[in-house]
BAFI-3210 file (N, C-alpha, C; in Angstrom, 3 decimals, decimal comma, padded with zeros to 6 digits):
// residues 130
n [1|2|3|4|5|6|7|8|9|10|11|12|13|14|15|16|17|18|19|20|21|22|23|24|25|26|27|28|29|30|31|32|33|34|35|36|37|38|39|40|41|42|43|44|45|46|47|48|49|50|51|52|53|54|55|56|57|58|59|60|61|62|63|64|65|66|67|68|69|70|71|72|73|74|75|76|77|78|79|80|81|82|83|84|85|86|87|88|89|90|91|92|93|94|95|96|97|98|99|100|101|102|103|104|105|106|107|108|109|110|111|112|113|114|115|116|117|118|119|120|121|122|123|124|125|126|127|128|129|130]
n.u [042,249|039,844|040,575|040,404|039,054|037,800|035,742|034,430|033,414|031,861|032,115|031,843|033,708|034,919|036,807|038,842|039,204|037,851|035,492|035,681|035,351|036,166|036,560|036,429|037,673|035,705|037,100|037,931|040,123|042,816|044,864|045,235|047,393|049,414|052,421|051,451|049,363|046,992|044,811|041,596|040,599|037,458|038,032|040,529|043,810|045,396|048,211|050,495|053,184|055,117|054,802|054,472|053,202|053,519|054,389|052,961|049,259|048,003|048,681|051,378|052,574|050,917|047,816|043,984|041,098|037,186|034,765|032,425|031,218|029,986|031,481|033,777|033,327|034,322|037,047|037,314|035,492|034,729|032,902|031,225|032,471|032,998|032,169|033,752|034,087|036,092|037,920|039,831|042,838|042,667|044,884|046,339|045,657|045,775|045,795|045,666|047,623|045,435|044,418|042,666|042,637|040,809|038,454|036,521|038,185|041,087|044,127|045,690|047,469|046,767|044,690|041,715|039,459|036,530|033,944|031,646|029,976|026,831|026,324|025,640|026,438|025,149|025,561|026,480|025,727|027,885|029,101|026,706|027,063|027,398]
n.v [011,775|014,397|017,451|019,529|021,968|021,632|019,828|021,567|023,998|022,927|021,981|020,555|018,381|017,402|015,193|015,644|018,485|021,551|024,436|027,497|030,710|034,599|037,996|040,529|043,906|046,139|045,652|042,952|042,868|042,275|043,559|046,488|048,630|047,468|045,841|043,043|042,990|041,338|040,097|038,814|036,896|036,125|032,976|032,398|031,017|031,437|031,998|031,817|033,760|033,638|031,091|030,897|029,860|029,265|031,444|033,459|033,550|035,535|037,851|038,563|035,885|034,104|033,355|033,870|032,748|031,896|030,407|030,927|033,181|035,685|036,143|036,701|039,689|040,478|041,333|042,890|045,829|047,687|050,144|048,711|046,424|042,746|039,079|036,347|032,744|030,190|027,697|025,039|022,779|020,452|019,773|021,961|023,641|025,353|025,507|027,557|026,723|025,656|027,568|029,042|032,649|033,963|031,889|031,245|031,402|030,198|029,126|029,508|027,966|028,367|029,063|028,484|030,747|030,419|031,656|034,744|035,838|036,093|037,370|035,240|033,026|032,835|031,460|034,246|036,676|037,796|040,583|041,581|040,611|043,033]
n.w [053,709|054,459|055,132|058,158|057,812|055,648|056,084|058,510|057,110|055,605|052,781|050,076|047,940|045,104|042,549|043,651|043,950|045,256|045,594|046,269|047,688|046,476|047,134|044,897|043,469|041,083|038,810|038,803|040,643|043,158|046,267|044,916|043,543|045,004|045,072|045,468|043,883|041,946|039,480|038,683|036,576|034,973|034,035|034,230|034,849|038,080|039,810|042,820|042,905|044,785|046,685|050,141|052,207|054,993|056,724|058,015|059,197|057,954|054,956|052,481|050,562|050,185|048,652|049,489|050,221|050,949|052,563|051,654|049,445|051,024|053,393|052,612|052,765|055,402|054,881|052,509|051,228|048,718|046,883|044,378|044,184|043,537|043,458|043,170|041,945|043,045|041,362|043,243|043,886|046,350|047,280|046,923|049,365|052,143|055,668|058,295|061,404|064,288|066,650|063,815|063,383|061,523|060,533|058,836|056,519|054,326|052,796|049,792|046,811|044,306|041,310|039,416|038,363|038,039|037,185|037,950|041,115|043,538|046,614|048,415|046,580|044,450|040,876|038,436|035,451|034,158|035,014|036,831|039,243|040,884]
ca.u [041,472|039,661|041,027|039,429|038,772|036,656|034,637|033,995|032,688|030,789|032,677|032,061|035,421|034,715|037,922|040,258|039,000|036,867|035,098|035,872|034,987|036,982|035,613|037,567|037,225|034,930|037,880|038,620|041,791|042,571|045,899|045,575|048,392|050,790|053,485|051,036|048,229|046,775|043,904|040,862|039,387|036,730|038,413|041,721|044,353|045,810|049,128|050,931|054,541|055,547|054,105|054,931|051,841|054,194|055,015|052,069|047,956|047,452|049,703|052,240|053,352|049,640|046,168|043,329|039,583|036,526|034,201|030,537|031,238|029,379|032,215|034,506|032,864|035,025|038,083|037,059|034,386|034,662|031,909|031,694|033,330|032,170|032,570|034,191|034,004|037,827|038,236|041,146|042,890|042,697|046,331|047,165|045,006|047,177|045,069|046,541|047,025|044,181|042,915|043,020|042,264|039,772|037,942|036,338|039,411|041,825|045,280|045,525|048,341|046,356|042,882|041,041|038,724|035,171|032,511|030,995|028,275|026,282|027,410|025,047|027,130|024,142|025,919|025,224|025,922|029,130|028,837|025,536|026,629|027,955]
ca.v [012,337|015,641|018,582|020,020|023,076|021,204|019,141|022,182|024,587|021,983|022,254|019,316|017,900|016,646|015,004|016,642|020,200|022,444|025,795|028,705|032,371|035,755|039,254|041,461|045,278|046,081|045,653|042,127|042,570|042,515|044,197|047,090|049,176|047,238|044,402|042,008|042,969|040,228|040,024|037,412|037,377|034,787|032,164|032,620|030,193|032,623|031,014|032,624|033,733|033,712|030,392|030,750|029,448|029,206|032,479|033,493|033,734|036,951|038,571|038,404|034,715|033,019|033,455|033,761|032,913|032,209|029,317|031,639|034,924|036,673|035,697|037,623|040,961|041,086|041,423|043,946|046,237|048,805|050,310|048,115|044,701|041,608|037,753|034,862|031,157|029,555|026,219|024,280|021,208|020,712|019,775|023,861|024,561|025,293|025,382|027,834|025,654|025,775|028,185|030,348|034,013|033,760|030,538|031,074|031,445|029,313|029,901|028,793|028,094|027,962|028,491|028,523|031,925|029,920|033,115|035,394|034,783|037,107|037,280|033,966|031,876|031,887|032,319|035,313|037,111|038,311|041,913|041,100|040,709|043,890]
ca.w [054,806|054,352|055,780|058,786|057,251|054,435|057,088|059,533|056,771|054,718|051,602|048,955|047,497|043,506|041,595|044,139|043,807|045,941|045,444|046,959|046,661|046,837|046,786|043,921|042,446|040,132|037,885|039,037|040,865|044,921|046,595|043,846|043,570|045,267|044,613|044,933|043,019|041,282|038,573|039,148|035,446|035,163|033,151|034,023|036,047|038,853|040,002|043,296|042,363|045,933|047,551|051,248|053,782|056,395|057,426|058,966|058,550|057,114|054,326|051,392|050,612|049,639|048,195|050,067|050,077|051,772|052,252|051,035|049,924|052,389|054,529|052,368|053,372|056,268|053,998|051,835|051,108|048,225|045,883|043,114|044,604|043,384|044,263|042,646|042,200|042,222|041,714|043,580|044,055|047,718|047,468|046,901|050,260|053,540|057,072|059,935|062,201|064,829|066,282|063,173|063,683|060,261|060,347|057,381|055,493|054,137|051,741|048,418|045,607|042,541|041,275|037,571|038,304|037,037|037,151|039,382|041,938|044,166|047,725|048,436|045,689|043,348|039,613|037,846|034,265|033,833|035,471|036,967|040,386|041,460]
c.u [041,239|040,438|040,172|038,451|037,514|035,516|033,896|032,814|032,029|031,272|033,175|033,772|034,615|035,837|038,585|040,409|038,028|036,559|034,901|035,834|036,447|036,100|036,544|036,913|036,180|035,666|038,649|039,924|041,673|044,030|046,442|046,106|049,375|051,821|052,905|049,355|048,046|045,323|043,413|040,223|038,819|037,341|039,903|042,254|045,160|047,058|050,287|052,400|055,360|055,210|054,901|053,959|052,205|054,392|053,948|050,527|047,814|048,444|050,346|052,509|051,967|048,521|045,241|041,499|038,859|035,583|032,453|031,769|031,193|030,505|033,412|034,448|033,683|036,657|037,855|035,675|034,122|033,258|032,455|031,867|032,257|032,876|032,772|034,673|035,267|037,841|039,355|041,579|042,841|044,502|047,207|046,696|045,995|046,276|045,779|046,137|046,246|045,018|043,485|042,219|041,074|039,384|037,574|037,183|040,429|043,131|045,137|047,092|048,152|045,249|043,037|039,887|037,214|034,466|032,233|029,749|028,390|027,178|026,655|025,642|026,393|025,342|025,037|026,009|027,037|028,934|027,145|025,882|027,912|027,401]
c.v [013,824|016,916|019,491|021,191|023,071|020,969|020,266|022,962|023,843|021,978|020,752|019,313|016,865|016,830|015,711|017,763|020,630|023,667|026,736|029,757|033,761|037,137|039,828|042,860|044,936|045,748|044,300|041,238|042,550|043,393|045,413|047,821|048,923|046,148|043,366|041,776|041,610|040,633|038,517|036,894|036,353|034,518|031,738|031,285|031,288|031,415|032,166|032,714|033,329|032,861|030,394|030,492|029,754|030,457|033,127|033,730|034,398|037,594|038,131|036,228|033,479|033,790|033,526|033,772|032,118|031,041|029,767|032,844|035,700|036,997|036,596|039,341|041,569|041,319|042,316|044,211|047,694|049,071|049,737|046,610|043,551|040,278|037,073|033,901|031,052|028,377|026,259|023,333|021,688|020,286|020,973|024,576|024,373|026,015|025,815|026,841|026,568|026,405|028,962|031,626|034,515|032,508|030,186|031,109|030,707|030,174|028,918|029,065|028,759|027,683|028,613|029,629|030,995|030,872|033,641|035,128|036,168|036,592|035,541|032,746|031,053|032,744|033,182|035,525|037,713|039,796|042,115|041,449|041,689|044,036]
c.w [054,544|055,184|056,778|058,549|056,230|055,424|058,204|058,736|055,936|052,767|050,967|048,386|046,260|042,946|042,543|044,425|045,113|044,989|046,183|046,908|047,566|046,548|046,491|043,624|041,812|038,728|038,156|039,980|042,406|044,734|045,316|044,110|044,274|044,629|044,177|044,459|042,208|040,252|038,768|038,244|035,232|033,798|032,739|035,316|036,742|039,779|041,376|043,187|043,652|047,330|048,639|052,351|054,723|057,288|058,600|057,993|057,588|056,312|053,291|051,657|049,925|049,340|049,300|049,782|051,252|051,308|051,687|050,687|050,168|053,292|054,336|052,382|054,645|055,915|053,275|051,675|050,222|047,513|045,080|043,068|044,026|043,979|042,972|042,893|041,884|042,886|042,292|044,383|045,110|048,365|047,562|047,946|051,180|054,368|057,502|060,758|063,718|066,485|065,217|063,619|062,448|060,369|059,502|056,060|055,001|052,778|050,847|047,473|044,548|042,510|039,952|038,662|037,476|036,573|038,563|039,826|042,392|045,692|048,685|047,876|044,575|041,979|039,374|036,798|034,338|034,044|036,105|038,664|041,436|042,970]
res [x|x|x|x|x|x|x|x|x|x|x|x|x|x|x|x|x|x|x|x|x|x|x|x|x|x|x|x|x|x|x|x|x|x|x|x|x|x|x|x|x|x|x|x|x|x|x|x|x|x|x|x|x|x|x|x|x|x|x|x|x|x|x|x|x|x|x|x|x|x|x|x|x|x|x|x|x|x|x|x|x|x|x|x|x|x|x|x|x|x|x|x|x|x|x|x|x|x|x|x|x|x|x|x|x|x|x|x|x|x|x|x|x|x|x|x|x|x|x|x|x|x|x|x|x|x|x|x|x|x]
***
């Protein structure tokens, strides 16, 4: 059974996976300069050291992305930022439970980083869609 989260924002499910976007630096990375900085580099598997969903919505313990990446605009917004596609099983997603305080948002385990898109989710060229 899909996950409400899939069915609300319209988000296809192929082999088990979804696609989901994040908005990173111009240098790839989110939470930069702290603990849990991470790096998003297209082509990479991004694995969270510290899986904890449970604790609450927002913060340390999980991943996070966004069902467009428009959506991720209200999460960050530096000069430079771009968007990316991350695959993942839908078995590594974790739903606040309802109401969440982000709707468009969901937590994640574990993605593969595919490429970057514009803030629409059309692909683009590898530094293309600043």
């Amino acid at each position: 059974k899909p996950l409400p989260y899939l069915e609300r924002e319209g988000i296809p499910k192929e082999d088990g996976k979804v696609i989901l976007y994040k908005k990173v630096s111009k240098d790839f990375k989110t939470q930069e300069g702290t603990d849990n900085e991470t790096v998003w580099q297209v082509g990479s598997m991004v694995t969270h050291p510290k899986w904890q969903p449970l604790m609450k919505e927002c913060g340390a313990g999980k991943f996070h992305a966004c069902s467009r990446p428009y959506f991720c605009d209200e999460f960050r917004n530096d000069t430079g930022d771009r968007y990316v596609a991350v695959d993942v099983k839908v078995e590594d997603l974790y739903e606040w439970p309802a109401p969440p305080s982000y709707p468009h948002k969901i937590a994640f385990r574990e993605g593969n980083v595919l490429y970057e898109v514009n803030r629409f989710g059309d692909k683009v060229a590898l530094g293309e869609g600043k």
